[in-house]
Steps between C-alpha positions, in 0.01 A plus 500: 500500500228366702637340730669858584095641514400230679780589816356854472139389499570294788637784762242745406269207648356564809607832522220701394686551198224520225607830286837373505386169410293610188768722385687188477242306294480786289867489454460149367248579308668781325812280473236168314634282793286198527443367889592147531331282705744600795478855446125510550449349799756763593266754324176351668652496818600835505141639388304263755746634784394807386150491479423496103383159425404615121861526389529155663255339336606650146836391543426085617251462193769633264734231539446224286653240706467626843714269793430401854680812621298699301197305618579600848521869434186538343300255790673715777391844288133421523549366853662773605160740395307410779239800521539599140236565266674219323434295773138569499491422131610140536883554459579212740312296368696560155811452744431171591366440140853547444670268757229214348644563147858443590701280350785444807435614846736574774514547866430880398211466267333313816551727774437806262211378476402400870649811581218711269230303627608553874566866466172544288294345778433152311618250751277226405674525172874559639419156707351324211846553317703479752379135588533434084838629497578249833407223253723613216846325487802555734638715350151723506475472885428867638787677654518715817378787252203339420404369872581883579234612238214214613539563833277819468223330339452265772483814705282669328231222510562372858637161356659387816533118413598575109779787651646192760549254196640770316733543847578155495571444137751817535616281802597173338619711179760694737331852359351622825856627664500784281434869660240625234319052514496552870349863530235416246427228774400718786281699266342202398398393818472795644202577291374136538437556810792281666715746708698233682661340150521884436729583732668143474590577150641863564730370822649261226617816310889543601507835662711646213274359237191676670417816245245785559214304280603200763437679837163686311359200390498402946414836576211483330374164587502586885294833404263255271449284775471778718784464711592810538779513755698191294486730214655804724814240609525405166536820378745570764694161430516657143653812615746373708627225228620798311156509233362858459087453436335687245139596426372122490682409831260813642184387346556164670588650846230738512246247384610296784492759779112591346407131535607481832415802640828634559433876406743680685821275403330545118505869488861476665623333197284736261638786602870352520458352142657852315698605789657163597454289212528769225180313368251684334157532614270355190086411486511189626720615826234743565234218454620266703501825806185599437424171552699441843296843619121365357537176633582626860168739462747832449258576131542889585918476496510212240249808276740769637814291374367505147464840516824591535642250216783694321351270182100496412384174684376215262245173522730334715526789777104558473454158474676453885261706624238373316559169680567732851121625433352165443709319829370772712141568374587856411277566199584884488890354438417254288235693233763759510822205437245345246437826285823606438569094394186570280721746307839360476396183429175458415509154309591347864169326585676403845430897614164538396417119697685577852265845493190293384527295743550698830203683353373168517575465819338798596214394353490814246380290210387820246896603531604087406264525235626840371852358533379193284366725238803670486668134442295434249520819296855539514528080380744423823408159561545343862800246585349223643643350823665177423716287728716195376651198724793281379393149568739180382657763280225615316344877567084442548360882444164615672248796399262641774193314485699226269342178367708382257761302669454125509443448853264749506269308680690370726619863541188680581348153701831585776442900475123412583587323819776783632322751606371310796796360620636888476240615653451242779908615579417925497481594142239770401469540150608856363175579289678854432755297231228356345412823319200449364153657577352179557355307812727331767471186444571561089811687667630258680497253211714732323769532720505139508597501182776740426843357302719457809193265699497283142870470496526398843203253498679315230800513656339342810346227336797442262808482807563308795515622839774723603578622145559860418217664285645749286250806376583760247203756445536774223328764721515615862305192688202666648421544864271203570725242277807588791248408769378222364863330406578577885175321589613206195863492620392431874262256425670282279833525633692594178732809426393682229691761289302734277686737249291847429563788313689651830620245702513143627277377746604190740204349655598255807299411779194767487782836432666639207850603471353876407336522819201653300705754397523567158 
């Protein structure tokens, strides 16, 4: 019968179950047992769990009459193939193709379908819906699953004031007292930047309710933040509540001891994490100590500790020490970091610019134009820098050197004017950032007008005194931009917070919460 394949079909789901499962199918097959609605979303499920989206996808468009349940399955399938070559052939589009099409959606269909866009890096979209599911009827109104699943996306584009309505709706709708609503709230604003509401939102967590993903999620917002001894007592706070860590709870704790400087307690924990912990050493562990060692200037041990890798080190390890090289000047370090990227990953125009540029630097411009030829002949292209500022709850993005905003003018007229009051306070212009063999002056202009100065001219213009400016840059911000936000931050009295590819960044009062160091 198929209901009896269908309770078959659905415990071989999520199990990594797939010859099992196709057996089964087979079986029907053999046996010229039709699936019923029911039975294929059982079927679909069970293929998408198990990474075979074709099956999937055969199955849905063979029933004639397919229902919401059904619906479901098949949105969640394509969701669920987020790096896929599917994926990169449009499937989720044809997923939400899908949820457009149907005829009667439910509190599933919706977050399905948030829940794809979140996990496939789409926030914009997974907002978009969820504020057109908020408008649906009342019985539509998103569930604590839902809030749980668009938490993410605030986080992911530094949406501070969309994640607090979001906060506040789950407020008034009694959804933000549960465990998994509540941790999803520290991440989010963790990783927009607010650390107090943070740690706010994990004390509300009832000790008993406060899982391993719960105490990560606060472990690693003190090591984004660079905080590193709150992320060591958290991590102890963990261990005594009775939570064993595992390999994530390590890449958060090391990260934090590298961004603070705390080597020695960082290796302590490294070399406890088998013996103690009976966690296993993987890449990004090693990363994360080879980055503790290069960013205290120990390049020769950080090299030495690759070395002796029981596993063949990959971009992430070289990469560490690719960034050690470039902190510290050492061009022997990093040409030999940057070469062995070259080969494991040579598609990575990120490698090929950090080398470029301290060749730059050094003024060797026949080696930044061989490394441009080799850019060019291999077809990487460059990712620009680009920053992006959340302002009355709408994201305004910024290129280097950007003129298409609409208060451009305005824009470039305030930039024009700052680098005398900067410079009658101490600021000397970094010409070494500019990176271009052209005059001074020409340099100067330049660094002017790199993403993160845009960003925070229009947020200067656009805010009123004493309001938080919150940054997020898709690169490392460069040397000159940190000394000139110091510089901006003293002289206009405002707190700014600016989100790179490493770290955050609080400028108050002339100093940043890095203390240069990162």
């Amino acid at each position: 019968q198929p209901s009896s394949y269908a309770a078959v079909f659905r415990a071989f789901t999520g199990k990594s179950l797939l010859k099992q499962g196709q057996q089964l199918h087979a079986h029907m097959l053999i046996r010229g047992v039709s699936p019923t609605a029911f039975l294929a979303a059982k079927m679909v499920a069970m293929y998408a769990s198990s990474g075979d989206i074709s099956p999937a996808s055969r199955i849905f468009h063979s029933v004639r009459e397919p229902t919401t349940l059904l619906f479901n399955s098949i949105i969640r399938a394509y969701s669920l193939y987020r790096f896929s070559g599917y994926m990169r052939d449009g499937t989720f589009e044809l997923a939400r193709e899908l949820f457009d099409k149907m005829p009667v959606k439910n509190i599933v269909s919706w977050t399905s379908m948030i829940s794809g866009y979140t996990q496939n890096g789409l926030a914009d979209n997974a907002l978009q819906l969820f504020d057109e599911m908020s408008r649906q009827d009342s019985e539509m109104k998103p569930n604590w699953v839902t809030i749980m699943s668009v938490l993410p996306a605030c986080a992911h584009s530094s949406a501070l004031e969309r994640g607090k309505k979001i906060h506040n709706f789950a407020q008034e709708k009694g959804l933000d007292s549960h465990p998994s609503v509540q941790t999803a709230l520290v991440g989010m604003y963790a990783k927009c930047g607010s650390l107090a509401d943070a740690r706010w939102c994990f004390d509300r967590i009832k000790p008993n309710s406060k899982n391993l993903v719960s105490w990560n999620s606060m472990i690693t917002a003190y090591a984004s933040h660079g905080l590193g001894m709150e992320a060591v007592q958290t991590f102890e706070d963990m261990i005594e509540s009775g939570v064993g860590p595992d390999g994530i709870s390590f890449t958060g704790l090391l990260s934090g001891c590298s961004h603070s400087g705390l080597v020695d307690i960082g290796l302590r924990y490294f070399d406890s994490m088998s013996s103690v912990y009976l966690v296993e050493k993987k890449h990004e562990h090693y990363a994360c100590v080879v980055d503790l060692l290069g960013r205290a200037g120990r390049l020769v041990e950080a090299y030495e500790l690759i070395s002796r890798m029981p596993m063949q080190a990959g971009p992430s390890v070289w990469g560490s020490l690719l960034a050690a090289g470039r902190c510290h000047r050492n061009l022997e370090i990093a040409e030999l970091a940057a070469k062995k990227l070259f080969v494991l990953e040579p598609e990575n125009s990120g490698n090929y610019v950090i080398l470029s540029n301290m060749y730059a630097e050094a003024g060797m411009w026949e080696e930044v134009d061989s490394l441009r030829g080799v850019l060019k002949s291999k077809c990487v292209k460059k990712n620009p820098g680009c920053s992006w500022i959340e302002m009355n709850g709408k994201a305004h993005l910024f290129l280097g050197g950007d003129a298409s905003h609409a208060q451009t003018r305005e824009i470039y007229s305030f930039l024009e004017e700052l680098p005398e009051k900067m410079k009658a306070a101490g600021y000397v212009p970094d010409t070494r950032f500019a990176l271009h063999d052209i005059s001074e002056e020409e340099k100067e202009f330049s660094l002017t007008t790199h993403s993160e100065k845009l960003a925070i001219a229009f947020g200067l213009l656009n805010s009123k005194g004493g309001e938080v400016l919150r940054v997020t840059k898709n690169l490392r911000i460069c040397g000159d931009c940190h000394t000139a936000i110091k510089f901006i931050s003293k002289i206009y009295d405002r707190e700014i917070v600016v989100r790179d590819v490493n770290r955050f960044h609080r400028f108050k009062e002339g100093s940043c919460s890095c203390g240069d160091y990162w």
